[in-house]
N, C-alpha and C positions, 0 to 999 in steps of 0.2 A: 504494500500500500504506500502512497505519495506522502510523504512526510512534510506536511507545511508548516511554513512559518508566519506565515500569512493566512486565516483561515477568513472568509469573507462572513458576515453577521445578518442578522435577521433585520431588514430593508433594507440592505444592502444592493444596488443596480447590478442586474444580471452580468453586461457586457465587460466587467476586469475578471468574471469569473475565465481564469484558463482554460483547456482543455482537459490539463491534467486536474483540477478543482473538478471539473464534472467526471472524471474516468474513476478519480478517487471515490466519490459520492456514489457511483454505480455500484464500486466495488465492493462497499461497504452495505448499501441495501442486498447484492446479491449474498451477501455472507450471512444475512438476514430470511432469508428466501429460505431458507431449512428450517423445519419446525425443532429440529433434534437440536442444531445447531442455536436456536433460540433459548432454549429449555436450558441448553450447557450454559451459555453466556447467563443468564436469569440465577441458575442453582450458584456460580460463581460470586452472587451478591453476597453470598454468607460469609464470602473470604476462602479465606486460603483452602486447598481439596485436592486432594490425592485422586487419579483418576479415577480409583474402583469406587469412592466416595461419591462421585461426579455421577457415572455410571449409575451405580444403586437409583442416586436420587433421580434421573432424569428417565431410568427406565430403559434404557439400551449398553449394549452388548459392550464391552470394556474396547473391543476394538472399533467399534465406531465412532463412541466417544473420543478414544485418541488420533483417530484421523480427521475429529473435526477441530480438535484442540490444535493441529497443525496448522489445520485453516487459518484460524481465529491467531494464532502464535505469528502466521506471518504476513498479517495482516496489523498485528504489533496491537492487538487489543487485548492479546492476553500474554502473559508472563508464566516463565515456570524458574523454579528454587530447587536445590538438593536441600532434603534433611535427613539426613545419615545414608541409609539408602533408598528411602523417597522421594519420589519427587513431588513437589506440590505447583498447585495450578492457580495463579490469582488473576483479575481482574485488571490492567496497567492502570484505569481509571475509571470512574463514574459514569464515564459518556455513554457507554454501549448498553448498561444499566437502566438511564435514562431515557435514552431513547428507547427502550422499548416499554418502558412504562407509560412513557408520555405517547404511544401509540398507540396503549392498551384503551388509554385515559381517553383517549380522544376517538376510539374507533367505539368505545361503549357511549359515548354521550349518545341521542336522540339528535336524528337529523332530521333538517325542517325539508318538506318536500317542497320541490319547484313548482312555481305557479304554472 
């Protein structure tokens, strides 16, 4: 995933967004597009989680889970740690967190219908 330094803001005009600003943006809804891959990112808000922990809670197979924590890993949304000989799986930030709450949040309101 495109590493910015620069991230454009909410009213911000479309036309300084880059190519790479929107390839990025793809990239990160398609990483979104897995319900399994949702459920890992979501189980992850608890903190820190040993695959098979991950696994249990999300409900799939310990190797699915880690081929979608590669995803998610090189995509730099998630991090992994040695603890002796564990490894553990955290969240790099809030953001990924977030944003699927604030979708949940907003796909359960009540829409008004068009005239």
């Amino acid at each position: 995933m495109l590493q910015h330094t620069e991230t454009p803001t909410l009213g911000s005009s479309q036309p300084h967004w880059t190519p790479d600003h929107v390839a990025s943006l793809v990239e990160v809804f398609v990483l979104y597009s897995d319900p399994t891959r949702v459920r890992v990112v979501w189980a992850l808000t608890a903190g820190e989680r040993q695959v098979n922990e991950i696994a249990d809670t999300v409900g799939a197979p310990v190797s699915t889970v880690s081929r979608h924590l590669a995803k998610l890993r090189a995509a730099h949304l998630v991090t992994s740690r040695r603890a002796g000989t564990s490894k553990l799986y955290r969240l790099v930030n809030d953001y990924a967190a977030r944003l699927i709450a604030d979708t949940l949040a907003t796909s359960a309101q009540p829409h008004e219908k068009s005239p």
